[in-house]
N, C-alpha and C positions, 0 to 999 in steps of 0.2 A: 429482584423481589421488590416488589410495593413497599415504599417505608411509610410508615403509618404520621400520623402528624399529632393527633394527643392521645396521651396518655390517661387515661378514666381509670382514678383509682378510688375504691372508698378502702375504711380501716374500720374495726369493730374495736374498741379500746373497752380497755375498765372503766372508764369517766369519761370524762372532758377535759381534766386537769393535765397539760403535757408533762408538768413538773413531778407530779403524783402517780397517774395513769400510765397504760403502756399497750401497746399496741401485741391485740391477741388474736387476728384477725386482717390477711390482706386480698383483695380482689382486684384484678387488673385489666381491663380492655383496650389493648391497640386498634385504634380508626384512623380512616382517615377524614377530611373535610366533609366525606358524607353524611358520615357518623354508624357507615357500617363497619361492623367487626372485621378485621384482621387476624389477632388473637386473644387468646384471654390466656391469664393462671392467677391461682388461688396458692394462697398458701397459710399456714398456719405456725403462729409464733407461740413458744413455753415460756409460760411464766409462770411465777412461782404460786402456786393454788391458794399459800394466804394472803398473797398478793389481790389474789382474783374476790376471796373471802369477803378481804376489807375493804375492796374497792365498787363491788358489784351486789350495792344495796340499796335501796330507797326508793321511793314513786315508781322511778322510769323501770327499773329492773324489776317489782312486781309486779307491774304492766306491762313488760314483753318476759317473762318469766321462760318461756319455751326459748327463746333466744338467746335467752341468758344460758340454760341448762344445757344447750347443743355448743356454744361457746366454753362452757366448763368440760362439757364432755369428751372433747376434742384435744385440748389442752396435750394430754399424755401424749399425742400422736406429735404435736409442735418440734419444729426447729427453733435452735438459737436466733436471736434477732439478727445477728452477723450472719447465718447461713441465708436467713431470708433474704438480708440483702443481699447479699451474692446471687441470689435465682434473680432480685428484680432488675441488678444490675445485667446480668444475662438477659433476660425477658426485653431490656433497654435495647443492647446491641444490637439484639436480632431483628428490631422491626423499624429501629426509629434511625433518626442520620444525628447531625447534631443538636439541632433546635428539638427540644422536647417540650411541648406544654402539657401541662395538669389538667385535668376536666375533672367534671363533679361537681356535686350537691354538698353548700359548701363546703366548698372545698380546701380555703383556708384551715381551718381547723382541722383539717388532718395535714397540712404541709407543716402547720406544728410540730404535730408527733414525726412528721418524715424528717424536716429538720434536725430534732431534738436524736432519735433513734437512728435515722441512715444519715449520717452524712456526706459518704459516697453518693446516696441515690439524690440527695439535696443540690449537691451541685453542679448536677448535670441538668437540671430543671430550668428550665426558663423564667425570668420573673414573674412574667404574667397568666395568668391561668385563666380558665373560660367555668367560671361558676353559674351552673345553673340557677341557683338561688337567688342570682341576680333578674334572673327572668321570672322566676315565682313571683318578687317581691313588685314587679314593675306591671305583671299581668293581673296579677290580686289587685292590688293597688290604681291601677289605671283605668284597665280595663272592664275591672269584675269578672274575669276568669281565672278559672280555677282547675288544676290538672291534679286530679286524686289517681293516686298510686298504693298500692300497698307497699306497708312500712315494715318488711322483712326483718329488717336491721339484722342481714345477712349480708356479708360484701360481694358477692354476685347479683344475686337479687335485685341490691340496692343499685349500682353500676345500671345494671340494664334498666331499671325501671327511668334512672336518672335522662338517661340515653332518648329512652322512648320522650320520657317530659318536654327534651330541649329541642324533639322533635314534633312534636304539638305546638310549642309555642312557635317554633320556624313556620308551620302550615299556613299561619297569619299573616306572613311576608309574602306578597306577590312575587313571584320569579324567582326564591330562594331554591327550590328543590326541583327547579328546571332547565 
């Protein structure tokens, strides 16, 4: 079986805050160097709804409102944080070897919440992760190019859109995808 080489995860949290927030929402894509799919799973974490209450208000959440409400809606169907990690720990075995890198839009700030919530799935992570944001910020900034995506702020969605990004800004390199 092809072992995949990163791992593209996004997370939909109640905030931003790791200390506060909690992860309600996981999407995951096995690739390899290509950046084609391997596999994917989704899964869904329970939390507590006045958790979801107190944490999912203000600008950004009446600006993706639909987002918000298919995340609340979802909720009852969620496993335990610990069962989730146990799928993503599974989801690990089967596709990668032992080097695992992170991918994603960034992507630090959700190795936050991974740290903080999976500590199993933390330590089998590699230090270095391949953030695409790093390429937004250098292609905006240098260039004057710009890769608009829709902003789902669904963790599949979001994964694949990321996906497609960091393969737009690769088309700019001579010889990379030959």
């Amino acid at each position: 079986m092809k072992k995949a080489k990163l791992l593209w995860i996004d997370l939909e949290m109640t905030g931003l805050d790791p200390e506060k927030d909690r992860i309600l929402e996981l999407a995951a894509i096995a690739t390899g160097w290509d950046l084609e799919s391997i596999a994917e799973m989704t899964a869904v974490v329970k939390v507590p709804e006045s958790l979801m209450k107190e944490r999912m208000v203000g600008e950004f959440w009446e600006n993706n409102a639909e987002s918000r409400d298919g995340l609340m809606a979802q909720n009852a169907t969620g496993k335990s944080v610990t069962e989730v990690e146990q799928q993503l720990l599974a989801f690990m075995d089967q596709y990668f070897g032992l080097e695992i890198i992170l991918a994603g839009n960034s992507i630090h700030q959700d190795r936050k919440f991974i740290d903080r919530e999976w500590p199993e799935v933390a330590k089998r992570l590699h230090y270095r992760m391949l953030d695409v944001s790093a390429w937004k910020v250098y292609f905006e900034g240098a260039k004057g190019k710009k890769f608009t995506k829709r902003e789902a702020h669904r963790a599949l969605d979001d994964i694949r859109g990321s996906i497609e990004e960091l393969k737009w800004y690769l088309s700019f390199m001579k010889g990379v995808n030959q």
